[in-house]
N, C-alpha and C positions, 0 to 999 in steps of 0.2 A: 513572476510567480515565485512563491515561497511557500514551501515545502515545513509546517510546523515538527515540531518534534514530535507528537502525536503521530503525524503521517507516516514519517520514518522510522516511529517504533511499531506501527502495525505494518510496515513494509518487511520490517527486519523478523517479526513476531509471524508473519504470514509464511515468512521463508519458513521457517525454526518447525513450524507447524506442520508445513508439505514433506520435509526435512526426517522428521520422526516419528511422523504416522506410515511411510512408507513401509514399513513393516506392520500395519497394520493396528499398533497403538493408538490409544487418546492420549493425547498429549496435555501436562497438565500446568499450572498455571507458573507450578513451583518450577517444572525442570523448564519452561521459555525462561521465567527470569534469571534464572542459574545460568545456563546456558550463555544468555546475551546480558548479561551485568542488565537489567534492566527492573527497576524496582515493582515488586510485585502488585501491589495495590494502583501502580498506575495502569500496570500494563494490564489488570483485570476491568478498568476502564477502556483502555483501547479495544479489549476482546468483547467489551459486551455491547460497542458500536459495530464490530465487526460482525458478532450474532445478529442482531438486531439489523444490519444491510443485507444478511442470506450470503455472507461470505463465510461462515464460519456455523458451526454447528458445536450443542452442547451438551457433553453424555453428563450423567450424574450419575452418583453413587461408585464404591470404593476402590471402582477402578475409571471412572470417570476420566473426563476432560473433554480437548476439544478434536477436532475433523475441519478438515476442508467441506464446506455445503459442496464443491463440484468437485472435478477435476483438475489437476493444477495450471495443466495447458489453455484450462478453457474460464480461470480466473486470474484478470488482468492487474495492473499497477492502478489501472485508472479507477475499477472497481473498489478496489482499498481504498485510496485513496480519497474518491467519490462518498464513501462511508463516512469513513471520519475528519473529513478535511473540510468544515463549515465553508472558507470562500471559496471554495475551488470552482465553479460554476458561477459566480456573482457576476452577473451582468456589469459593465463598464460605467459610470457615473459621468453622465455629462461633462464636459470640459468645459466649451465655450457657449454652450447651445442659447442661453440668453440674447449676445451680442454676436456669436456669430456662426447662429444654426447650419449653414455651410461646411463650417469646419468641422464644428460635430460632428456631423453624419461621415463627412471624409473620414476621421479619427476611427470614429466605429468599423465602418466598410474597412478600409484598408491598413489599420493595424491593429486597434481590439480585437475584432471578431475572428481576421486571418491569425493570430495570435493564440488568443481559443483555441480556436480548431486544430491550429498544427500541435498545441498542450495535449489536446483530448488524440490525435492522431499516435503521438508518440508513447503517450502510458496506456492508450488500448493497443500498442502493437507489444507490448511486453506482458509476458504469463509472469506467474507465479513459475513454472516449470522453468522458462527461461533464468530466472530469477535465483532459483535452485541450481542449474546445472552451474550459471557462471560462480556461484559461492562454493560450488564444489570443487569447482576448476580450479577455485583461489585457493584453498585447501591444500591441493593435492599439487600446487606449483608452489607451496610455501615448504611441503613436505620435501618436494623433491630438491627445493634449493638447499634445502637444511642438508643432506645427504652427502650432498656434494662434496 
């Protein structure tokens, strides 16, 4: 599986968003690109995939921007990613199934589809919140080594 850069700027966009609405803010298109070097005009593509999957909500007017749709514990990596990641669910394309329908179906059963699932097992066990604390954590141990 691979991961486009689309997915990992609404991963890192998702963060940035949980991040600074925390105080109660919308959070706006200009301080996520600022913030994460991340060019604005794409990253208002990624947010309005994110809108449009119910991951993300969108205030208008001059205090405007965006919101978490949930809470952060209770929206995943897989949900994002799910959003804006066209293959991410694409069924497995035949291997041999022509000449030798056998293998195919072994292929599917025992590594495709166990595959999948342990994909989809692993970014629905990570929140957004998780996702937050560890960037915090990174933060605050880059701080502390600075100190030192």
């Amino acid at each position: 599986m691979r991961i486009s850069a689309k997915g990992r700027y609404a991963l890192a966009a998702i963060t940035e968003i949980a991040r600074q609405a925390r105080e109660g803010d919308n959070v706006s298109v200009y301080n996520i690109s600022k913030t994460l070097g991340i060019s604005k005009i794409y990253l208002e593509q990624v947010l309005v995939q994110l809108k449009k999957g119910g991951v993300i909500i969108s205030i208008k007017g001059s205090k405007g921007g965006h919101q978490l749709a949930r809470e952060p514990k209770k929206i995943t990596a897989w949900d994002v990613l799910l959003t804006v990641e066209n293959g991410l669910v694409e069924q497995a394309e035949s291997t041999v199934a022509d000449q030798a329908p056998g293998i195919d179906v072994m292929l599917r059963s025992l590594v495709f589809d166990v595959l999948d699932d342990a994909i989809k097992r692993c970014l629905d066990g990570i929140t957004v919140q998780d996702m937050l604390d560890c960037s915090e954590q990174q933060i605050f141990d880059q701080a502390y080594m600075l100190n030192l």
